[in-house]
SEGU-244685 format. One record per residue (C-alpha): x, y, z. Coordinates in steps of 0.2 Angstrom, whole numbers, padded with zeros to 4 digits, always signed. Each point is the difference from the previous one (the first is absolute). Example, Ala and Ser with C-alpha at 12.3 -4.5 7.8 and 13.67 -1.06 7.14 Angstrom:
BEGIN
+0062-0022+0039
+0006+0017-0003
//
This chain:
BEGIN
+0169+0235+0343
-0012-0014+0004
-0003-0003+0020
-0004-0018+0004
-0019+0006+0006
-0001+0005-0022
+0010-0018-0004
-0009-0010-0011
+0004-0018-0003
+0003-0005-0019
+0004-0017-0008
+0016+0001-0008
-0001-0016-0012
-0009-0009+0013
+0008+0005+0014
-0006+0012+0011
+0011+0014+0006
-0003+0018+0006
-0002+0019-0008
+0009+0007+0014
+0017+0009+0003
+0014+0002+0012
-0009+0013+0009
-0017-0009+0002
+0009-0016+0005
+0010+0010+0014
-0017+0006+0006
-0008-0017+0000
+0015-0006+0010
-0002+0016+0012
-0020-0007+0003
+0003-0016+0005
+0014+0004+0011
-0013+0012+0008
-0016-0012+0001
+0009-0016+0005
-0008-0009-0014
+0010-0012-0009
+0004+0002-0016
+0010-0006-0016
+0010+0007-0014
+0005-0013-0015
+0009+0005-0014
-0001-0004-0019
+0012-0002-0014
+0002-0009-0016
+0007-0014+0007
-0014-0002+0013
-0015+0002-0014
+0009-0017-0009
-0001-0007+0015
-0018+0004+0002
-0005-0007-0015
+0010-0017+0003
-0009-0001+0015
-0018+0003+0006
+0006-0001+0018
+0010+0015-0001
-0009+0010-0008
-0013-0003+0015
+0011+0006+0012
+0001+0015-0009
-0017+0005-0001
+0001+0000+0020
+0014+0013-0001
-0007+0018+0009
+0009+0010-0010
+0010-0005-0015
+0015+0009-0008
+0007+0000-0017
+0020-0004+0002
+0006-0002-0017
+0002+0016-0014
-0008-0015-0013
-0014-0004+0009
-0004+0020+0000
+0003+0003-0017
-0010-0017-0005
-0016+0009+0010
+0002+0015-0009
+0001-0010-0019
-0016-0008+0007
-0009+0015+0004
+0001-0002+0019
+0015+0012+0006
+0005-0001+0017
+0007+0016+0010
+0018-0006-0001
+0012-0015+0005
+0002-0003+0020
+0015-0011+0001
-0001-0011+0016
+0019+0007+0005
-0006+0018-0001
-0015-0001+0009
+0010-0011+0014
+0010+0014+0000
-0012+0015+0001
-0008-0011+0015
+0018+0000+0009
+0001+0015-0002
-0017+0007+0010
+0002-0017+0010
+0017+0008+0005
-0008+0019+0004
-0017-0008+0010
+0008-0014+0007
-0010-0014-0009
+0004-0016+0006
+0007-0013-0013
+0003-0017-0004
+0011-0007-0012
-0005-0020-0009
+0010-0005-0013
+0017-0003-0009
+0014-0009+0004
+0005+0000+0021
+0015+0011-0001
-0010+0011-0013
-0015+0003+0012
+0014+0002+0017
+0011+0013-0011
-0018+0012-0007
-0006-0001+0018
+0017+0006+0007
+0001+0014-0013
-0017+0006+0003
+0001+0000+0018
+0016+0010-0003
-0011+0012-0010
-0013+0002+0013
-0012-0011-0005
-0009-0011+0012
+0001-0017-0002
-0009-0011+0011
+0005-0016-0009
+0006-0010-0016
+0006-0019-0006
+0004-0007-0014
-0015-0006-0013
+0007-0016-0001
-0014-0009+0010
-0011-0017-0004
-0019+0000+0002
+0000-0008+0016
+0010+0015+0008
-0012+0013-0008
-0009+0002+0016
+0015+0002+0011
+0004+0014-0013
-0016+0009+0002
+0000-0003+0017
+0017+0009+0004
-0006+0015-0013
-0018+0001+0011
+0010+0000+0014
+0012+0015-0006
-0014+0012+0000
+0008+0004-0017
-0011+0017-0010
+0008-0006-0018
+0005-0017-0005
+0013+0000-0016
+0000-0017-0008
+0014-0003-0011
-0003-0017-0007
-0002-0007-0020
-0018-0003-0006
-0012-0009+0002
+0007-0002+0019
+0000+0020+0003
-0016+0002-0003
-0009-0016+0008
+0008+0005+0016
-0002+0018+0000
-0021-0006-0006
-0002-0014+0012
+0012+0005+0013
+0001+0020+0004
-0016+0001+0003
+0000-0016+0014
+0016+0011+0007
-0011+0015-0001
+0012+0013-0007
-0007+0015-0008
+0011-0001-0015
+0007-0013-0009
+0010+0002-0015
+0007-0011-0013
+0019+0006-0004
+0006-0016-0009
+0020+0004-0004
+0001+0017+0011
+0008-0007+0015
+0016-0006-0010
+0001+0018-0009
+0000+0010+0015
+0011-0010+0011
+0013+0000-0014
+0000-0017-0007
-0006+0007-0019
-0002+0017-0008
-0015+0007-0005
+0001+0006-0020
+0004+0019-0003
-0015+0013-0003
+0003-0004-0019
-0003-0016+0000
-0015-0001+0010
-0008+0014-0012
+0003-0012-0013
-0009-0015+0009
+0017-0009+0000
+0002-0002+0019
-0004-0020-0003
+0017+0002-0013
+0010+0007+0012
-0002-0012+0014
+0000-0013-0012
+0020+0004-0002
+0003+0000+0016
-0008-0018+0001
+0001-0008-0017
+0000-0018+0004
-0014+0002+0009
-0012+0011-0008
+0005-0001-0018
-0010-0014-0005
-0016+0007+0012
-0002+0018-0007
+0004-0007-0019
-0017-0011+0004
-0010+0010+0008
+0003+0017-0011
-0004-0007-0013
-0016-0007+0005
-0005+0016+0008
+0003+0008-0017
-0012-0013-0006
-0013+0003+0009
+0001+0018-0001
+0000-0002-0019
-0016-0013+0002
-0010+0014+0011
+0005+0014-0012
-0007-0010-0016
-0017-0006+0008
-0002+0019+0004
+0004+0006-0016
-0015-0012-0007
-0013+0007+0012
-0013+0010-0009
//
């Protein structure tokens, strides 16, 4: 298995994301916890790669990811079709996890930012109940001008991994532009997690996440409101993916 020191960075129809796996990704948390240095971990799916090629701004936040994982079973079978294979899917809820859990053993000290308020309250009273250490959450409901009060009071919570469970493009331009002011060795991009494991929504069954359906699954759960979204962008990621393998099936 690939260690984050052998990671190499590929471009996954145009978006860069990282040839590491579970275990490397545990060890480059385990380093920046130990040196201090700050240090972020964005994730990449089919919806964010539409999203990155709508908009040039995002895709620039990206590229200033320190390590990037590939959450979503497409997006890892679209590398392998274009002859860049990545280790294997790391979903952003099972690495969360797998952090809780050493967090739990070592006494990491963690802070929770996004979701809804009684979302946040209700993880960080199970967690605590679980022996995890939380040294602070709130809700990621906050305007720009309260951004700095927000960074403050995770600065000030001496927190060792921050968990930011917000919708893109928000997630990642605070955990680029703002984990590293709040100097927090690890910060990491879980988008939905939050609601999964406080017990608002269930996560798809084994089968369907082999299948690279887990966007169906949660789509029936919330139909009104993410019908219409996964139709669109789907579709366009099959698109592009289609594009990408007939310009490499025309190269000499």
């Amino acid at each position: 298995m690939a260690l984050v020191s052998e990671s190499r960075r590929l471009r996954v129809l145009g978006v860069p994301v990282d040839a590491v796996d579970m275990r490397g990704t545990l060890e480059w948390v385990e380093q920046r916890v130990d040196s201090r240095e700050a240090g972020t971990h964005l994730c990449v799916n089919a919806a964010n790669v539409v999203r990155a090629h709508d908009d040039p701004d995002y895709l620039a936040l990206l590229e200033r990811g320190d390590l990037i994982g590939s959450d979503g079973q497409p997006l890892v079978w679209a590398a392998r079709m274009l002859g860049q294979p990545l280790p294997e899917r790391i979903a952003g809820i099972d690495l969360m996890e797998q952090v809780l859990a050493r967090a739990s053993k070592v006494g990491w000290r963690i802070y929770l930012l996004g979701g809804r308020e009684h979302v946040v309250k209700r993880l960080a009273t199970r967690l605590i109940a679980e022996g995890v250490q939380i040294v602070g959450y709130r809700d990621g409901y906050f305007n720009s001008g309260e951004k700095a009060d927000v960074v403050t009071q995770i600065r000030q919570s001496e927190a060792d991994v921050l968990f930011v469970g917000m919708p893109s493009p928000a997630k990642e331009r605070f955990i680029v532009d703002g984990a590293g002011v709040a100097g927090v060795p690890v910060c990491i991009g879980v988008g939905g997690s939050f609601d999964v494991l406080a017990g608002e929504l269930r996560r798809a069954p084994q089968y369907f996440q082999r299948l690279g359906l887990e966007w169906l699954y949660r789509m029936i759960q919330e139909p009104q409101r993410l019908f219409a979204r996964y139709a669109i962008t789907n579709t366009r990621f099959l698109a592009l993916l289609a594009r990408a393998m007939l310009q490499r099936s025309r190269r000499p």
